[in-house]
SEBA-792882 format. One record per atom (N, C-alpha, C): x, y, z; residue number from 0. Coordinates in nm, 4 decimals, decimal comma, m for minus. Layout:
N
<r xx="X" yy="Y" zz="Z" i="NUM"/>
...
//
This chain:
64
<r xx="0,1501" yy="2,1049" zz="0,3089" i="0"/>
<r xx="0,1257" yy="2,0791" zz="0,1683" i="0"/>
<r xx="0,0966" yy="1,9309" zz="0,1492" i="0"/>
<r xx="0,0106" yy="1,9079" zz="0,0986" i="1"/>
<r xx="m0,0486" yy="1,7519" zz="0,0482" i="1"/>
<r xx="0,0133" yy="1,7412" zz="m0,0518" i="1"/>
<r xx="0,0566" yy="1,6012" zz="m0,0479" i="2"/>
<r xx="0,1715" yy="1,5397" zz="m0,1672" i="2"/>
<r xx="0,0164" yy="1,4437" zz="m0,2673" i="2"/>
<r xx="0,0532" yy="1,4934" zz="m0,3682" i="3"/>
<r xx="m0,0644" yy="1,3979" zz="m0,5095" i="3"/>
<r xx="m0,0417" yy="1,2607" zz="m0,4500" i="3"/>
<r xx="m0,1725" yy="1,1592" zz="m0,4970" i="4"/>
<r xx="m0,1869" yy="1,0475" zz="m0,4356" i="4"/>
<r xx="m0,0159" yy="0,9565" zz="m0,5154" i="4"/>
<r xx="m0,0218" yy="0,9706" zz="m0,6350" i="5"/>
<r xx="0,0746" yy="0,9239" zz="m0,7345" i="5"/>
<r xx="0,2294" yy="0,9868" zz="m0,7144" i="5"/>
<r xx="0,2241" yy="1,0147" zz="m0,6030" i="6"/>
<r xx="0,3508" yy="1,0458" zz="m0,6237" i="6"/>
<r xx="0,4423" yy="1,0453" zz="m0,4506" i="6"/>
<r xx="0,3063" yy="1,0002" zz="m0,3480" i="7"/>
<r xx="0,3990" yy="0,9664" zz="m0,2132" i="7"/>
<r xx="0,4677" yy="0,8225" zz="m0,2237" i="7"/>
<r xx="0,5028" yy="0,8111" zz="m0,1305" i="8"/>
<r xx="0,5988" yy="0,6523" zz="m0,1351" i="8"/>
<r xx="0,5193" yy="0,5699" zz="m0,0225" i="8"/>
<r xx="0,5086" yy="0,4488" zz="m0,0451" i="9"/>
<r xx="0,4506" yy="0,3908" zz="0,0311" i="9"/>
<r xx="0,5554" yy="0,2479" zz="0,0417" i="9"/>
<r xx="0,5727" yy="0,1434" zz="0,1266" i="10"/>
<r xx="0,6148" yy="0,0506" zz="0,1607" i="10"/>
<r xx="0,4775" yy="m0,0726" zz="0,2064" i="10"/>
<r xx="0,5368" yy="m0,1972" zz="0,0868" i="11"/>
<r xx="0,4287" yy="m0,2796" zz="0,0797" i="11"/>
<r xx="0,4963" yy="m0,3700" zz="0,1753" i="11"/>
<r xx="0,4181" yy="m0,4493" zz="0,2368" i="12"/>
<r xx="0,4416" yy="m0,5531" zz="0,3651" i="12"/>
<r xx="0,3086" yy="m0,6805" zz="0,3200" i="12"/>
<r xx="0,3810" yy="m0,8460" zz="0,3806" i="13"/>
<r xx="0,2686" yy="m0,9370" zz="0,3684" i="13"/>
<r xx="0,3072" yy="m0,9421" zz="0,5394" i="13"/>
<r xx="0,1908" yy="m0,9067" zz="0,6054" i="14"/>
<r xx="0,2245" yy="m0,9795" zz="0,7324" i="14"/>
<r xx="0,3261" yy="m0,8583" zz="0,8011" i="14"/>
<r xx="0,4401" yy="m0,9223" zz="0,8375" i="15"/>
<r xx="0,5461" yy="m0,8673" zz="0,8880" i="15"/>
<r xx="0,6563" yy="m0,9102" zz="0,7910" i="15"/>
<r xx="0,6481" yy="m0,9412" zz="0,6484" i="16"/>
<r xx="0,7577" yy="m0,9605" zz="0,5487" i="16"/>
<r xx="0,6888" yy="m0,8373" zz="0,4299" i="16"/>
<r xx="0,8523" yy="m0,7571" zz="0,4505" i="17"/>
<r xx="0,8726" yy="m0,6396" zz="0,3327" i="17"/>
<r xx="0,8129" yy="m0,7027" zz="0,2057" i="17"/>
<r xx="0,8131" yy="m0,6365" zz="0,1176" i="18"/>
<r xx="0,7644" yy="m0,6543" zz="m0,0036" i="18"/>
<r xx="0,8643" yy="m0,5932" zz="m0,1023" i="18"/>
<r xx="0,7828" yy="m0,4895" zz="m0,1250" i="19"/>
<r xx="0,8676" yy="m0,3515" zz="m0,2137" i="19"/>
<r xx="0,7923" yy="m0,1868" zz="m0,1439" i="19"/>
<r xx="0,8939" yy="m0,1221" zz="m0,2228" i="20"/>
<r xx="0,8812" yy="0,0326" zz="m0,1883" i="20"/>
<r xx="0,8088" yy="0,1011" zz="m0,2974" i="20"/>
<r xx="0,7976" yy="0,2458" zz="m0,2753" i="21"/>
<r xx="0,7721" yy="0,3071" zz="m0,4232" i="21"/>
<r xx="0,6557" yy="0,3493" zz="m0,3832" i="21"/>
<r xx="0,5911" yy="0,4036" zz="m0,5492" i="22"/>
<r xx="0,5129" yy="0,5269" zz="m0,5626" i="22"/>
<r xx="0,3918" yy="0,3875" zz="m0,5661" i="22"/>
<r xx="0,2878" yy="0,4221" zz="m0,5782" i="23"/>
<r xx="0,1587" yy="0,3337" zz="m0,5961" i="23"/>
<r xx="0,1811" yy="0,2793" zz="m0,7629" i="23"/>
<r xx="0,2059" yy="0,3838" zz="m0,7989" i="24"/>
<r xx="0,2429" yy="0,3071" zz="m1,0047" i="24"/>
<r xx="0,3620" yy="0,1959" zz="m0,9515" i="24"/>
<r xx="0,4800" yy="0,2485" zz="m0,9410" i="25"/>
<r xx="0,5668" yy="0,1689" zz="m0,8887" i="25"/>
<r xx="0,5524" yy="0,0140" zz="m0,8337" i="25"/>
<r xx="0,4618" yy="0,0313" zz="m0,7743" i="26"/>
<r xx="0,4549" yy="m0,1048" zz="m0,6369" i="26"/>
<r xx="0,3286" yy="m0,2223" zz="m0,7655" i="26"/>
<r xx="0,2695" yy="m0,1122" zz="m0,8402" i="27"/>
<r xx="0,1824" yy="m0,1744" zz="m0,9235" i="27"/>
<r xx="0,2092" yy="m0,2619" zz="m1,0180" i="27"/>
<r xx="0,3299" yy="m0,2253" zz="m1,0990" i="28"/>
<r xx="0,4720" yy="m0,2511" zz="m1,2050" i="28"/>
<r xx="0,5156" yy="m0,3430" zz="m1,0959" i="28"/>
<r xx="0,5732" yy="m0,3739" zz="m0,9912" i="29"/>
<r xx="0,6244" yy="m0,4650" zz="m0,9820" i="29"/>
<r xx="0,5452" yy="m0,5898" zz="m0,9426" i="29"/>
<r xx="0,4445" yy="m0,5685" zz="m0,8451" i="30"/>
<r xx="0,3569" yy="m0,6682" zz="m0,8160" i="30"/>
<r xx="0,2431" yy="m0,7465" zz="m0,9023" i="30"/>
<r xx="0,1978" yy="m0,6410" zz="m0,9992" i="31"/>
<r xx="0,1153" yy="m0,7199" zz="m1,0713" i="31"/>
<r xx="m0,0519" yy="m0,6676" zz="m1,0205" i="31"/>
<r xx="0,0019" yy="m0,6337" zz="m0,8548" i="32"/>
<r xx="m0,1735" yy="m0,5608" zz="m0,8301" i="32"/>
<r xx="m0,2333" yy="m0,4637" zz="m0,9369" i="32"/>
<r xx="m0,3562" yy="m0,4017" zz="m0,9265" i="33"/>
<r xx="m0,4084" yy="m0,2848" zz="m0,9765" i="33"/>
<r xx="m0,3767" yy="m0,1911" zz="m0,9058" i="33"/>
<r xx="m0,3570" yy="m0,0531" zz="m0,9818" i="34"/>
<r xx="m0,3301" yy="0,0518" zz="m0,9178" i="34"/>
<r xx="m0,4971" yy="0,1131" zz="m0,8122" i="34"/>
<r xx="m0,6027" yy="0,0834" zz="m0,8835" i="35"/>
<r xx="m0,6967" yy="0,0520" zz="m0,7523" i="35"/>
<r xx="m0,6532" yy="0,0171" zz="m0,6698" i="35"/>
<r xx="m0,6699" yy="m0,1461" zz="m0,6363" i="36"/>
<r xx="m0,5954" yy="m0,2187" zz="m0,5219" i="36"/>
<r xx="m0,5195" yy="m0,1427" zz="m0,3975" i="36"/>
<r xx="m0,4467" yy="m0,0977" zz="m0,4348" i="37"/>
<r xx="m0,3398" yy="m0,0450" zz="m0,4212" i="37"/>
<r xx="m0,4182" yy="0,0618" zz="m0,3329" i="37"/>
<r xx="m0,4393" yy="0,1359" zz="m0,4302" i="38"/>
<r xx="m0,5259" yy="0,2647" zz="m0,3846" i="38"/>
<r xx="m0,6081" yy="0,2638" zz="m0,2457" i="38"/>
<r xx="m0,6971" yy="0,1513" zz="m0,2814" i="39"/>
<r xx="m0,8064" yy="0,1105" zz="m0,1523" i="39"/>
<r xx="m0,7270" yy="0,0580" zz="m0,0711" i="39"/>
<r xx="m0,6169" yy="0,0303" zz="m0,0887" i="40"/>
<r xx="m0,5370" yy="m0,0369" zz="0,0316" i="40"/>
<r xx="m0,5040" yy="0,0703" zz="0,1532" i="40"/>
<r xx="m0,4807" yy="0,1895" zz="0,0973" i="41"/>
<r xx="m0,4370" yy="0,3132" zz="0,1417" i="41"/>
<r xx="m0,5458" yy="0,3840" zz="0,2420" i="41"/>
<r xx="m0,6555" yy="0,2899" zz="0,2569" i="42"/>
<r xx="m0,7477" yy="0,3403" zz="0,3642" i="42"/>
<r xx="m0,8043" yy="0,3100" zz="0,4502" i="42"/>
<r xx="m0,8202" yy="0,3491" zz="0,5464" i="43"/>
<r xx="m0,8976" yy="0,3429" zz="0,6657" i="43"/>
<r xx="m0,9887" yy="0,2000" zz="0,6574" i="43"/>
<r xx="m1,0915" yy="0,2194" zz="0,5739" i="44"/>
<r xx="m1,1902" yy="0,1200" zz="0,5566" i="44"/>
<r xx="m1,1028" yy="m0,0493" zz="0,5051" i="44"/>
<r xx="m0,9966" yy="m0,0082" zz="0,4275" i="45"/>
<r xx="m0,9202" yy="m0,1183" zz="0,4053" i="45"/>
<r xx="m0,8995" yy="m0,2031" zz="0,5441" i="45"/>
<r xx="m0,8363" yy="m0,1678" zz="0,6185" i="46"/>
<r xx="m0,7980" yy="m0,2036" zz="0,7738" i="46"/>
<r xx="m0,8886" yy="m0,2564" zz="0,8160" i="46"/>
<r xx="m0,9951" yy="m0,1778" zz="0,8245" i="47"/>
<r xx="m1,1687" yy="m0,2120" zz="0,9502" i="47"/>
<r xx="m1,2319" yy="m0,3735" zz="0,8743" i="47"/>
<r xx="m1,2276" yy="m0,3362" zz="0,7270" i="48"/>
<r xx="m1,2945" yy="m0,4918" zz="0,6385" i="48"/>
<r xx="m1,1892" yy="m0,6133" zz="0,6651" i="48"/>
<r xx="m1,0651" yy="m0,5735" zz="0,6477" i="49"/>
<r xx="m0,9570" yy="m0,7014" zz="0,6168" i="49"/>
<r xx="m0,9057" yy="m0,7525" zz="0,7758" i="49"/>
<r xx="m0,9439" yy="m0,6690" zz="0,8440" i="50"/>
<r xx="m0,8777" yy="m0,7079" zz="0,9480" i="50"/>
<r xx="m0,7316" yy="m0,7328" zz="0,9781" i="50"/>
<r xx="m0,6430" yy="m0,7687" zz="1,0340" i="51"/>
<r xx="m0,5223" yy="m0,7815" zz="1,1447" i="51"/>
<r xx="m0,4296" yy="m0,9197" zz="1,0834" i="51"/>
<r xx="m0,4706" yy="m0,9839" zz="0,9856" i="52"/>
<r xx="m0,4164" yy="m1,1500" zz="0,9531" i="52"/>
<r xx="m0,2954" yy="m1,1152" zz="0,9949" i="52"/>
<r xx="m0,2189" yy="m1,2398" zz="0,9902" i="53"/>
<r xx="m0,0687" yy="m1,2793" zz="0,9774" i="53"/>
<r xx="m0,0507" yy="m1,2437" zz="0,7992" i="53"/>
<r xx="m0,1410" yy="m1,2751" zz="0,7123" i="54"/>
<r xx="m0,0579" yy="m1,3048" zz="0,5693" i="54"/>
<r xx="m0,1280" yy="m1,1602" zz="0,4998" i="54"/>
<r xx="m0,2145" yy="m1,0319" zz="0,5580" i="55"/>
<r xx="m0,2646" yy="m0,9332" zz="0,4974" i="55"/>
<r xx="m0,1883" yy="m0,9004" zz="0,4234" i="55"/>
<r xx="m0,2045" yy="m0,8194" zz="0,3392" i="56"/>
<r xx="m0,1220" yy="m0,6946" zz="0,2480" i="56"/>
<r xx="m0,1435" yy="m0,5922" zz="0,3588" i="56"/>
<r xx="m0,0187" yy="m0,5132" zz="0,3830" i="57"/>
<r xx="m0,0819" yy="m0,3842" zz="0,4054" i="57"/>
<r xx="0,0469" yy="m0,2981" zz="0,2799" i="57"/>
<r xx="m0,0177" yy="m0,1217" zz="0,3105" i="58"/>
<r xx="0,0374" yy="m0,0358" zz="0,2605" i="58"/>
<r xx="0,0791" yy="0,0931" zz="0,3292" i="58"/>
<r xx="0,2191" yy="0,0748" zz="0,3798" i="59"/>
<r xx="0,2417" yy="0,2251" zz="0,5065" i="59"/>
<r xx="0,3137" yy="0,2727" zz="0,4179" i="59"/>
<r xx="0,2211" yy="0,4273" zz="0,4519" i="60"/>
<r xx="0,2893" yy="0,5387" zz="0,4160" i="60"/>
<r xx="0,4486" yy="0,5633" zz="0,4560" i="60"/>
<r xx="0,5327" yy="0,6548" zz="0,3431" i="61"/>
<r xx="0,6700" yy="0,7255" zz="0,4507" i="61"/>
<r xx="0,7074" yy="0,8500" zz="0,4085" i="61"/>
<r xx="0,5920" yy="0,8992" zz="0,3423" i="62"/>
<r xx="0,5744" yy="1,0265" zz="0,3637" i="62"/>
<r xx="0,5521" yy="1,1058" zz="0,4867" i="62"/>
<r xx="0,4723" yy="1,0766" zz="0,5758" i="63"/>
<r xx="0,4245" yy="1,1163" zz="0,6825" i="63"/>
<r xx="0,4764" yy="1,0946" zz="0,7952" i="63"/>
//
């Protein structure tokens, strides 16, 4: 069963420093990003463009 985009949990990271947890609304409310942002962060193509930095955003799933 596929969980709605709005409602898995994801864990935000800069680098290798935690951030916050939560739903994509969630992480949105606290950070200030767009829930876009956010969104496109959640993909494949995000990774391949931004590449590997020390200071990236990323967004891992913990649903899965």
């Amino acid at each position: 069963m596929k969980i709605p985009w709005h409602k898995r949990i994801y864990a935000l990271y800069k680098g290798d420093q935690f951030i916050t947890e939560g739903t994509i609304r969630e992480i949105h409310r606290e950070t200030g990003k767009s829930v876009d942002f956010l969104k496109w962060m959640t993909y494949p193509i995000y990774e391949k463009r931004c590449g590997n930095g020390p200071n990236r955003l990323r967004m891992i799933s913990l649903d899965e």
